[in-house]
N, C-alpha and C positions, 0 to 999 in steps of 0.2 A: 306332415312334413312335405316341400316340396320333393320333388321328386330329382330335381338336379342337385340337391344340397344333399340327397341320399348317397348320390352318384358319388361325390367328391368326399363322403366320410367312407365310401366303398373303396374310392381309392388311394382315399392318405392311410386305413387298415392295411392294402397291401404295400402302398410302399412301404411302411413302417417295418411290415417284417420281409421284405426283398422279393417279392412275390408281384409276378407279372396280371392286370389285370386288364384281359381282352376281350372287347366288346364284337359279340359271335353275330348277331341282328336280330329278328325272328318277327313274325308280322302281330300275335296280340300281346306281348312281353319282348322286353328287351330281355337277351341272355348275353350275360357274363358267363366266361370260363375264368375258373383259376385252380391251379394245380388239376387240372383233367374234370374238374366240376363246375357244372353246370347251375349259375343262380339266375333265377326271372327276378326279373322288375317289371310292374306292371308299367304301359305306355300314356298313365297317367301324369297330369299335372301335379296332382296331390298324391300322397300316399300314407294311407293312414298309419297313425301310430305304433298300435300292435302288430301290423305287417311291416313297417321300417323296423323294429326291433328283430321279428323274427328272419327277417332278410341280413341282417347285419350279423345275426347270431351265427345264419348260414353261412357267410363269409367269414365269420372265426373258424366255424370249423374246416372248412372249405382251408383256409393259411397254414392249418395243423395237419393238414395231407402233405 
């Protein structure tokens, strides 16, 4: 999965549930905050499959804080 097509299902998830999603920086991952947690993305072009899944899962539970 591209890695900006990650980005933008990371944040139609929080808009969906009214939950602010801000981009914190970090030099070998990108971190997101939301609700006070902390999610990396790597600073990859691609990002494989099973890691896009388990990143997006982070961000469900991440929206249920």
């Amino acid at each position: 999965m591209k890695k900006r097509d990650l980005e933008r299902k990371m944040l139609h998830l929080c808009r969906a549930a009214g939950v602010e999603l801000r981009h914190v920086g970090g030099t070998n991952h990108d971190k997101f905050r939301i609700n006070r947690v902390m999610v990396n993305v790597p600073r990859h072009t691609e990002v494989g499959e099973a890691l896009a899944r388990k990143i997006l899962k982070d961000v469900e539970r991440a929206i249920k804080k």
